[in-house]
C-alpha positions in Angstrom: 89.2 81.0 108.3 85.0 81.6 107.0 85.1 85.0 105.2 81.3 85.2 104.2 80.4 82.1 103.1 83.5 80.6 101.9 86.2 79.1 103.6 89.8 80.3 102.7 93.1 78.8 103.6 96.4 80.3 104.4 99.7 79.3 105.6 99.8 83.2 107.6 97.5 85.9 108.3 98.5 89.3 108.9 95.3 91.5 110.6 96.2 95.2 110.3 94.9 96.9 112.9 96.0 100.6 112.9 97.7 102.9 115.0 97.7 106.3 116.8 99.5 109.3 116.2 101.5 110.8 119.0 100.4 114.2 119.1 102.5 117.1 120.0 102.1 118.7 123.4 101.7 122.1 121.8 98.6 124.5 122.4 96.6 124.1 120.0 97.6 121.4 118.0 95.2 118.5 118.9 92.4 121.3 117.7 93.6 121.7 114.2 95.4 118.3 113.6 93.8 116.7 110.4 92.2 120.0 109.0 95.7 121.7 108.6 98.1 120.1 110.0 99.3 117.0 108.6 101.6 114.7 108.4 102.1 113.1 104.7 102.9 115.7 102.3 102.4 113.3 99.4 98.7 113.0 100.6 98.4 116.3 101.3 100.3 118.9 99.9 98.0 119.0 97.0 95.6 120.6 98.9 97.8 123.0 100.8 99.7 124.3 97.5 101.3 127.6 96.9 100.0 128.9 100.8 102.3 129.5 103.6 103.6 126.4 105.1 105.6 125.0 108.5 107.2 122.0 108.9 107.8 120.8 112.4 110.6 118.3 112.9 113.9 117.7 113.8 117.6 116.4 112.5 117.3 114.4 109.1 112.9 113.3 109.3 112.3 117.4 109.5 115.2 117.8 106.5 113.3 115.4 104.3 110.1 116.7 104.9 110.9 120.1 104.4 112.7 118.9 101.4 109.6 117.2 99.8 107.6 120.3 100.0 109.5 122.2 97.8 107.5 120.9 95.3 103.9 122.5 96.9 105.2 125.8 97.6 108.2 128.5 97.6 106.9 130.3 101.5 108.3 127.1 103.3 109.7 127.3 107.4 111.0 124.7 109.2 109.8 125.4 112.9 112.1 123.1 115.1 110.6 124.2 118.8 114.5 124.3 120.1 118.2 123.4 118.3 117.4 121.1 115.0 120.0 118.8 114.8 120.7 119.6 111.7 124.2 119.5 110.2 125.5 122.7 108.6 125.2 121.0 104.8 121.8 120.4 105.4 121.3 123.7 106.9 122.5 125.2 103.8 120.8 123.0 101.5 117.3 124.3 102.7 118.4 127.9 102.6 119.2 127.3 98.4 115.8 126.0 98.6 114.4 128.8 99.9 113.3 127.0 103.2 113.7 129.3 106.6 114.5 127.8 109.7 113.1 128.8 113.1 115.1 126.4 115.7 112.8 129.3 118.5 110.3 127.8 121.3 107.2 127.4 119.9 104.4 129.0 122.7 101.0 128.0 120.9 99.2 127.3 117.1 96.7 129.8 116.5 93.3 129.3 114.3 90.2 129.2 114.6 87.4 126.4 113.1 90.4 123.9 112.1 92.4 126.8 109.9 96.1 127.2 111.6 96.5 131.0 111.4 99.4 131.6 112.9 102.5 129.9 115.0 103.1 131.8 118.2 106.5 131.9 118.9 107.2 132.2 123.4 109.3 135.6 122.3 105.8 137.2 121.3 106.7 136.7 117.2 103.9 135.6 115.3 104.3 134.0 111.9 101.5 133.5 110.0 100.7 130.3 108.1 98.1 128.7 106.8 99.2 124.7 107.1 101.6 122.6 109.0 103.6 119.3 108.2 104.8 117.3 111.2 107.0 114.5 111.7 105.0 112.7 114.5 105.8 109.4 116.4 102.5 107.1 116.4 102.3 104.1 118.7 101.1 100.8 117.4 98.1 99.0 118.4 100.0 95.7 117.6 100.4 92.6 119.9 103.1 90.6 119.8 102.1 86.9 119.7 100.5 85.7 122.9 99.9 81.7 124.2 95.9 81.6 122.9 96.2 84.1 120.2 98.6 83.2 116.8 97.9 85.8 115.3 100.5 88.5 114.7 98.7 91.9 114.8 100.9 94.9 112.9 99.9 98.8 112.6 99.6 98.4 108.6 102.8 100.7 107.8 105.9 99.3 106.5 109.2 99.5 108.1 110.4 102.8 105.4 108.1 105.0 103.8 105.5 103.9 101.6 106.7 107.0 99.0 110.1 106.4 98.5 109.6 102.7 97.8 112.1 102.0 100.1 110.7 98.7 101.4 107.3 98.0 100.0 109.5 98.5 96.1 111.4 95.3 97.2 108.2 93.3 97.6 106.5 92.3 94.1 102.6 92.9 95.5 103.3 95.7 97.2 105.2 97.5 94.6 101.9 96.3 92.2 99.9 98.1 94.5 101.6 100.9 94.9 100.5 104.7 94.0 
């Protein structure tokens, strides 16, 4: 492999290539995602602190994420767009928390210029807020290994999240680098 004028050698190459994020197929969502809605609250809860927040999920990812904004603010819901899957411990853990749960159909997200306003419920309730965590899916660009091409493209995440150390801790570099 030539990178600029030198030659390198190396037994593997990993090419990170990125990914996409699934977006939800909620009104108004694509229009505010990245200005306020997010998904990391390590990355971005800094910025959202002490405002009204939603977290969108369900079962345990939406449990955890709620859980880790705790820290950013005390006017915390956990909008599940239908039943959460949560189990009744976990249910009571976010009420000591002070988290609300909304398991009601979400109709649209409200704002204007990239501000979220407001969460439109399909009963007519509005509740207003001001950002929004989500758990999304993303699809890789990856490739698997193809005749012609050796090279094993990956989407740059690791397997567990990057935060709780789970997987890139275990890994001497990676733990180096880590935040």
């Amino acid at each position: 492999m030539k990178v600029a004028s030198d030659s390198v050698e190396a037994r593997r190459i990993l090419l990170c290539v990125g990914m996409i994020d699934e977006l939800l197929p909620i009104d108004g969502f694509r229009e505010l995602w990245g200005q306020s809605i997010f998904q990391c609250p390590y990355c971005h809860g800094w910025e959202v602190r002490d405002q009204p927040i939603a977290i969108y999920g369900r079962r345990n990812r939406a449990f955890e994420m709620a859980r880790a904004m705790t820290v950013w603010s005390d006017d915390l819901v956990l909008c599940t767009n239908g039943a959460s899957g949560l189990q009744a411990e976990q249910k009571r853990q976010l009420s000591r928390n002070g988290v609300r749960l909304i398991e009601d159909r979400i109709e649209r997200l409200l704002g204007t210029q990239g501000q979220l306003d407001a969460i439109l419920f399909e009963d007519g309730r509005r509740l207003p807020r001001r950002a929004r965590f989500v758990a999304v899916a993303y699809a890789s660009l990856a490739r698997a290994r193809e005749p012609g091409f050796p090279l094993l493209l990956n989407t740059g995440r690791v397997r567990d999240h990057w935060h709780t150390m789970t997987r890139t801790g275990k890994n001497p570099a990676l733990r180096k680098s880590a935040p």
